[in-house]
N, C-alpha and C positions, 0 to 999 in steps of 0.2 A: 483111422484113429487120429492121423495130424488133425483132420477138418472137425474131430468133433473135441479133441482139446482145444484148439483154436477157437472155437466157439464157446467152450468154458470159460476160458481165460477173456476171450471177448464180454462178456455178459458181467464178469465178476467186475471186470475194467468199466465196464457203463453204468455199471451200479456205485461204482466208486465214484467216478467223476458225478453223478449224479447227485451222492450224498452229500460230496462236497458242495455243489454247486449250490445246494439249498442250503449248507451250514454258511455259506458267503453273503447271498442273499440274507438269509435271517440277520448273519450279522449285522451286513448294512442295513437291513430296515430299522437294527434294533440300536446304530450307529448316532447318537446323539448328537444334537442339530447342532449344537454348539461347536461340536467337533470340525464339521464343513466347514469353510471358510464364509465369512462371512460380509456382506459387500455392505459399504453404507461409506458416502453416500452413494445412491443410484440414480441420475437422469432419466428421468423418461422421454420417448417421443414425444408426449404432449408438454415437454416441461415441467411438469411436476418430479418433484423429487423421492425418493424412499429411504429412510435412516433406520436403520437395525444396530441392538446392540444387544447382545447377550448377559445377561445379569441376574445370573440365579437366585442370587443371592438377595438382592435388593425389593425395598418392599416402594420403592415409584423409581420412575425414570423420566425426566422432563425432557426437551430441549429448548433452547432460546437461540435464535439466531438472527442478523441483523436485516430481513425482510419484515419480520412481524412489528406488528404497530408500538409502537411506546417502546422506552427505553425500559428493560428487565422482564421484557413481555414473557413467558413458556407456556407450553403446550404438554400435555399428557400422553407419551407413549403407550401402546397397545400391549399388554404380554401374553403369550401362549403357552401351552404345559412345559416347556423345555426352558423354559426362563428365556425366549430371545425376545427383546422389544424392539416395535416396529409403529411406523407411524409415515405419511405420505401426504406431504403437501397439495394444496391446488398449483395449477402452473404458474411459474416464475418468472419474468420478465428477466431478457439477455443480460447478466450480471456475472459479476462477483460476487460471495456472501460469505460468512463465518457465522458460527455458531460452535456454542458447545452442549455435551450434555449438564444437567444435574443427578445425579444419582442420590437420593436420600438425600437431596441439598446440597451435596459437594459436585463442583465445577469439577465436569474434566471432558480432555477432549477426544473424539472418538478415533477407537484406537483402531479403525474398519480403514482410516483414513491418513495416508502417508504426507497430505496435503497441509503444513500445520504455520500459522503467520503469527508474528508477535507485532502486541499492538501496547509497548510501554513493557508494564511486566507481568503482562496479560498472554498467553498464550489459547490461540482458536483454531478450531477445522476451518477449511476452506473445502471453496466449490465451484467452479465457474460454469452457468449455464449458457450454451452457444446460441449461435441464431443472431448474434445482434451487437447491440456495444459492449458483448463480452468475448467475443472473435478477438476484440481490438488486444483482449487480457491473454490468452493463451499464445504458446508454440506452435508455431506455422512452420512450412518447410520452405524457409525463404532465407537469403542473407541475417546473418545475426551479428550485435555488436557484442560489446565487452563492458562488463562490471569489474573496476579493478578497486579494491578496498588499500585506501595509502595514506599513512601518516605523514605527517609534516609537521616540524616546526613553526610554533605560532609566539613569535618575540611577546605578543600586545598581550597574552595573558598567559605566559612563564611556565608553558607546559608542550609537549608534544600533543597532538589531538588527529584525530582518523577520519577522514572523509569518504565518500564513493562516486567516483567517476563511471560514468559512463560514456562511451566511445563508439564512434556509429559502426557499421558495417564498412570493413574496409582500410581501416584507422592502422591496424598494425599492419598491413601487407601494402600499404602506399606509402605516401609522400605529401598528402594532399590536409592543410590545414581547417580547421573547423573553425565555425563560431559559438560560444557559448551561451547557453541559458545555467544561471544559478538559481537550484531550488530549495528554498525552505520550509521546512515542517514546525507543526506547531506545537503546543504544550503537552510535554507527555510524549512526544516521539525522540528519534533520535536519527545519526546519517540513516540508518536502517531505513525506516518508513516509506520512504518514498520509491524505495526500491522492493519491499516485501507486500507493504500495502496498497500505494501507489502503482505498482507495478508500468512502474516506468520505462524499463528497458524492453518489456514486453510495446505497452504502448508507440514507441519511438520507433523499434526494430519495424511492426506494420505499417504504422504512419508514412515511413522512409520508404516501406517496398510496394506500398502505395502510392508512391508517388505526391501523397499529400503534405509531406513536410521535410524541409529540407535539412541534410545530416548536418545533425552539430553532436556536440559535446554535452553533459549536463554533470553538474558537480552539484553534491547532494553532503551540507555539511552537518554538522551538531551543533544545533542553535543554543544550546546551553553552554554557557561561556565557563561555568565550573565543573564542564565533563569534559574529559578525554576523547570519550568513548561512548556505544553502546554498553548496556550493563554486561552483556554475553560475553565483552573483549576488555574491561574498565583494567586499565593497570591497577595490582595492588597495591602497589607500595601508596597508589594518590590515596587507595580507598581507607588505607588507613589512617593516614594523617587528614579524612575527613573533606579532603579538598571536591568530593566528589559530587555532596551537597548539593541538588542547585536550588531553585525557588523562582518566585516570582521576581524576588528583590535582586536578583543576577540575569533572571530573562530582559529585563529591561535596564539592565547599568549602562546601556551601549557599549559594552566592551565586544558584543559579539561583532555589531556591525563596525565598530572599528576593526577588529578582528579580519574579519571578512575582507574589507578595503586593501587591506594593509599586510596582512599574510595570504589569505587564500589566494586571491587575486595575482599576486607577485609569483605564486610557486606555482598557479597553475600555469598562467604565461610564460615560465621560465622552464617548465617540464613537462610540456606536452605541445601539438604542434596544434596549434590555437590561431584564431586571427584575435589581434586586436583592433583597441578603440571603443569606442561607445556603440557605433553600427553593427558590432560584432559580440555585444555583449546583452543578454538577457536575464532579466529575472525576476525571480514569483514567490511567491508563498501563500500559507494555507494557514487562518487564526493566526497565531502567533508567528507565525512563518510570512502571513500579511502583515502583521505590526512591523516586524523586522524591512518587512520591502519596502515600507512606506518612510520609515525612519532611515533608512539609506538611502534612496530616491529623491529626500529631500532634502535632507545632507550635502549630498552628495549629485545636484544636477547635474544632469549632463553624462555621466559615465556609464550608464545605461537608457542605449534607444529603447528598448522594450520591458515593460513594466505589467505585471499581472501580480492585483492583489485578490486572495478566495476566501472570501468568510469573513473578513475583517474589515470595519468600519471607521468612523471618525476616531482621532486619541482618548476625546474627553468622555464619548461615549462607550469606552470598553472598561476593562481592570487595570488595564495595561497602564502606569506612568500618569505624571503632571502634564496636563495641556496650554499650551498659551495660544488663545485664535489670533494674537498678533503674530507671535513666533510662527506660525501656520502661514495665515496670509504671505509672508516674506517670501519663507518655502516656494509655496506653491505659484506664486509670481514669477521666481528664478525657475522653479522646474518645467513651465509654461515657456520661458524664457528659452531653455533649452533645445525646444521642438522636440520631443520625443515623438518618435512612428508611431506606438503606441500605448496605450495605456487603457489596461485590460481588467475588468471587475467586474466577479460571478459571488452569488450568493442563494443558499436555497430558501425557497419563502414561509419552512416551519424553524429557518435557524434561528439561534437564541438572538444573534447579534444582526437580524435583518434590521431592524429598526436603529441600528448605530450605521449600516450600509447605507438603509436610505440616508442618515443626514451625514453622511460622506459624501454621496451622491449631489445633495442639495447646496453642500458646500463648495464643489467643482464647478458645479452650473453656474452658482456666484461669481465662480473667480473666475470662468471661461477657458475652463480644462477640458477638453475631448478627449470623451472616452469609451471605449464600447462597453456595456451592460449584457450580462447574462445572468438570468433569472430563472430557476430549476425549483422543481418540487422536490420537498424533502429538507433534511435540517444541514446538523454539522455535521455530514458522515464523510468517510472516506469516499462512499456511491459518489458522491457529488465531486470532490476532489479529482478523480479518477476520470470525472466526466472534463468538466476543467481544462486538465492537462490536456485531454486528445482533443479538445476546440482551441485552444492557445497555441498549440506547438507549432499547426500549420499557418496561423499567423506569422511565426519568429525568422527572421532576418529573409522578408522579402524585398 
């Protein structure tokens, strides 16, 4: 009698697990896809990429992102009966990229994707495909330096202002002093840029544990002489009295690169362990971040061996300021005069301002200025920036 209740009680127990097991299955099958988590973007082995975005609701889903040709270029995602949209590129060449989607025309960025960069006050996904000069972009398991975000007082234009320092591997647990490169961004960015888009610290950290560039320092200021800040951090009290403003008519007052000369220069050597001098001192910029190099460099012979302008061309031929080709000529006599190691100038050959690069170029040749030339395909993008900096850096204080 035990064995044949035992075997009731067995039969009614397999029927139960049974039933359930099928009410768990149906549920999952009947488990709306939305529900799943949902991955986007996705790499492929062949480098193509996969973006999915669930949007039941919405009657298109575009994306635009900064591979595709023309500026505002989108493409049409795919949808299926559960509303997820889906869409997959050809392969990609080893980068960094952003994009976002449209949904019925509104920008937004894909929320599959914790990956997210500001470009002004613009927010985009990012993605970096490996294999190549986008190794140089990601986290490696190697030595890492330090991003330290710090205010300073700036006398030459009557406000506190925030900058970003980076610091190589090693910086806080030694003794051992660095040389600097100062980098500038151009219209529209802020200190941010060069470290979110730029991805500089990324850059520098590999370069260093490659052995291809030697550790320094890089101070990453805000070229806009009427900001504080990035918008993320702007004191309010400035933002209210307006002071926050900037324009073209304050990109170019020189206050920034007095600024620079005169505050940055002073608080960095006085608060961090630096070398000085001119053979210790670097720096660049990108558009507007080149105007600014060039307008200090000439200024200013001599206190910077190393010099790299990207994207940016003669004065007369940009937006930028009044030009004098006598004032120039002086310039560039005295900065000749100087001996600079280097003097470094990349442009890509769909940029707006390649044709104010060449007659920058045609102008140096005149005066008998040496300088190396880098010529990339593609326009004014970050892509070409980013490339830039990892061909420069291992040139700096050899």
């Amino acid at each position: 009698m035990k064995t044949m209740t035992s075997t009731k009680n067995g039969s009614r127990g397999t029927r139960l697990f049974l039933t359930g097991t099928f009410l768990l299955v149906s549920l999952l099958t009947a488990y709306p896809q939305w529900r799943r988590p949902v991955i986007s973007p996705e790499v492929q082995d062949d480098c193509s990429v996969i973006f999915r975005l669930y949007a039941p609701d919405a009657g298109s889903v575009k994306i635009t992102g900064n591979w595709m040709p023309g500026w505002g270029h989108s493409v049409e995602l795919a949808r299926n009966d559960t509303g997820l949209y889906t869409i997959q590129t050809d392969p990609l060449p080893s980068e960094m990229y952003t994009y976002v989607f449209l949904v019925d025309g509104v920008r937004t960025i894909d929320p599959g994707n914790v990956q997210i960069v500001r470009d002004g006050v613009r927010n985009e996904s990012m993605f970096i495909v490996p294999g190549g000069q986008g190794d140089l972009y990601q986290v490696h398991d190697i030595p890492h330096g330090a991003v330290t975000k710090i205010w300073y007082d700036s006398p030459t234009l009557g406000m506190q202002r925030r900058m970003y320092i980076y610091t190589p591997p090693g910086y806080h647990s030694g003794t051992d002093s660095y040389p600097v490169l100062y980098l500038l961004h151009g219209a529209g960015g802020d200190e941010d840029a060069w470290t979110t888009l730029g991805r500089t610290n990324y850059i520098l950290d590999n370069l260093i544990a490659q052995g291809k560039a030697r550790p320094m320092m890089v101070v990453m200021t805000n070229g806009v002489p009427t900001s504080a800040a990035a918008p993320t951090d702007r004191p309010v009290d400035l933002e209210k009295t307006g002071i926050e403003s900037g324009g073209p008519g304050g990109m170019v007052s020189g206050k920034f690169e007095e600024s620079l000369v005169k505050d940055v220069i002073p608080f960095v050597e006085s608060h961090f362990r630096v070398k000085t001098g001119p053979m210790s001192r670097a720096i660049a910029g990108l558009s507007m971040g080149g105007y600014h190099t060039q307008v200090i460099t000439n200024k200013y012979p001599g206190m910077f061996k190393y010099i790299g302008v990207m994207s940016m061309g003669l004065y007369g031929d940009n937006r930028f300021g009044n030009y004098s080709r006598e004032e120039h000529e002086k310039q560039i006599r005295a900065l000749i005069a100087s001996k600079p190691e280097l003097y470094w100038i990349g442009v890509g050959k769909e940029d707006f301002l390649y044709e104010s690069v060449t007659n920058l170029r045609k102008f140096y040749d005149e005066m008998g200025l040496n300088y190396i030339y880098r010529e990339t395909s593609g326009g004014h993008t970050w892509t070409n920036w980013r490339i830039y900096l990892s061909e420069l850096a291992p040139l700096l204080f050899r």
